[in-house]
C-alpha positions as CSV (number, residue, x, y, z in Angstrom):
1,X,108.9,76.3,170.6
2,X,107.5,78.0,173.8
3,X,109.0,81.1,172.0
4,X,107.4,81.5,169.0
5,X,104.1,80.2,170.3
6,X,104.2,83.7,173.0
7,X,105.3,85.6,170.1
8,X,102.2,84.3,167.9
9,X,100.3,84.9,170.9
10,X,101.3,88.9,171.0
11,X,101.3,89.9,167.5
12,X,97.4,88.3,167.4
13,X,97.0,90.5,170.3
14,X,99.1,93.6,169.0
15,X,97.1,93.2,165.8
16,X,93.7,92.9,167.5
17,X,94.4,96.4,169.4
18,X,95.9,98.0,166.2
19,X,92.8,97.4,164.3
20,X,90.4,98.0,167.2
21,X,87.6,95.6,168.1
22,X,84.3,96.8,165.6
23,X,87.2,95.8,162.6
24,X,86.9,92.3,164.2
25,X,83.3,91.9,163.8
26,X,82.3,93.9,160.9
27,X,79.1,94.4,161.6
28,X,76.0,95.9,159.5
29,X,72.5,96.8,159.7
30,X,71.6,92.9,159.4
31,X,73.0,92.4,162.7
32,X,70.0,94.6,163.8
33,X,67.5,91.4,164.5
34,X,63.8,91.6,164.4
35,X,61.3,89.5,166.4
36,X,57.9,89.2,166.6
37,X,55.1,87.7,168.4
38,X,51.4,88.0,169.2
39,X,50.8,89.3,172.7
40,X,47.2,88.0,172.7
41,X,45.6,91.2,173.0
42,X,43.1,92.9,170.5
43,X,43.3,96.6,169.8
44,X,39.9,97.6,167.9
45,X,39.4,94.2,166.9
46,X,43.0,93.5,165.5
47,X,45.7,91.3,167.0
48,X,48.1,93.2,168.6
49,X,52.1,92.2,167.8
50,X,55.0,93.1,170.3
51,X,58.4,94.2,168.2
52,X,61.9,93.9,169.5
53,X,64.8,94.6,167.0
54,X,67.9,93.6,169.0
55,X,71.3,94.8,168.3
56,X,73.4,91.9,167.6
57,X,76.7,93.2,167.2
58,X,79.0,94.5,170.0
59,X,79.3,97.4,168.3
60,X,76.3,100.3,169.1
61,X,74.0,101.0,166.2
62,X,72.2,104.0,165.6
63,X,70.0,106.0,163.8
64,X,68.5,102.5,163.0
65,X,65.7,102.7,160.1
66,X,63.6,100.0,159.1
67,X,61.8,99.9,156.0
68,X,57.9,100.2,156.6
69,X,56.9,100.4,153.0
70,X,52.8,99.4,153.8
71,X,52.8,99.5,157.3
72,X,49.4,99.6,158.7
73,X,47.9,100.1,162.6
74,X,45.3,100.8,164.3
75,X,46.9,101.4,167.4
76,X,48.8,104.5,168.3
77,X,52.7,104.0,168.3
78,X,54.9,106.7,170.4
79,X,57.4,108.5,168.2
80,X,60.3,108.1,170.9
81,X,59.7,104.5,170.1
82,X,58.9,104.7,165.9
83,X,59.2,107.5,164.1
84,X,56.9,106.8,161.2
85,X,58.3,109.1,157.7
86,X,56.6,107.5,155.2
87,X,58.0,104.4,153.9
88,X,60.7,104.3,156.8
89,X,60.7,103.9,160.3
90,X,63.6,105.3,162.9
91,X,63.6,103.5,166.4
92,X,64.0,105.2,169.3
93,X,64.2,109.2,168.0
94,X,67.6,107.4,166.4
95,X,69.5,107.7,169.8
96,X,70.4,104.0,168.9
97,X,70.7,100.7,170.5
98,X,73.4,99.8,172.8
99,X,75.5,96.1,172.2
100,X,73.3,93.1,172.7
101,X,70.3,95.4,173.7
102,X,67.0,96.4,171.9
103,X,64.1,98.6,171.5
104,X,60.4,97.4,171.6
105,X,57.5,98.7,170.3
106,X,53.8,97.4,170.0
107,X,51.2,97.3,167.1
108,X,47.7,96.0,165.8
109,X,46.7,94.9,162.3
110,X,45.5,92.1,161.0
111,X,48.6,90.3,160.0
112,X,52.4,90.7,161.4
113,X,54.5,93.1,159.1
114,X,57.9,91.6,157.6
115,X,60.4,94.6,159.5
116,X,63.7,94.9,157.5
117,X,66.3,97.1,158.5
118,X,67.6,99.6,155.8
119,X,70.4,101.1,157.5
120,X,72.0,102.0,160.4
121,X,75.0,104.3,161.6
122,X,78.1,101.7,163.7
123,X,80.1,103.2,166.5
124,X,83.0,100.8,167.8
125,X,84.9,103.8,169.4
126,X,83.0,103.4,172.7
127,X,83.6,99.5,172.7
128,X,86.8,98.9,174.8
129,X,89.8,97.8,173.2
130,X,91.4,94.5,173.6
């Protein structure tokens, strides 16, 4: 019984190394996770909103682009941070976001915008194999 529990136990293993880790998880832009919050601050009369979008996945993620179909500020936003092309955004100069890491951003309009990621590219090949 010992046996064929140990042998359960390595092909699990033998298949998990075979298939290689990012297979595991199957991750996608969803796992690309927005949050938002006031800071408290106004910038030319409009609340100001602090952005994180948080990589979920244990995989990195980049060339991240969210979809900023009406986006609207009054306060300047750094490109390295957003890249603003019309109706899409692309975080960080699309350098990407590392496993269970983010990118932040700040921004001031009268009401929060509803951030939804449209895509992003998935590398696994530099998260270690099991």
């Amino acid at each position: 019984m010992a046996i064929r529990k140990n042998l359960l136990f390595v092909a699990l293993v033998f298949s998990f190394v075979s298939k290689g880790i990012g297979s595991i998880w199957d991750c996608t832009k969803d796992d690309i996770v927005i949050r938002q919050q006031r800071t408290g601050k106004k910038v030319h009369g409009k609340p100001e909103f602090s952005v994180y979008a948080l990589n979920a996945c244990p995989c990195f993620q980049d060339n991240v682009i969210l979809d900023c179909t009406g986006f609207q500020t009054v306060q300047s936003i750094d490109p390295r941070e957003v890249a603003i092309r019309g109706n899409q955004c692309l975080l960080v100069n699309g350098s990407g976001l590392v496993p269970y890491s983010g990118a932040s951003f700040y921004y001031a309009w009268d009401t929060e915008f509803p951030f939804k990621p449209l895509s992003a590219h998935l590398s696994c090949s530099s998260v270690p194999k099991v």
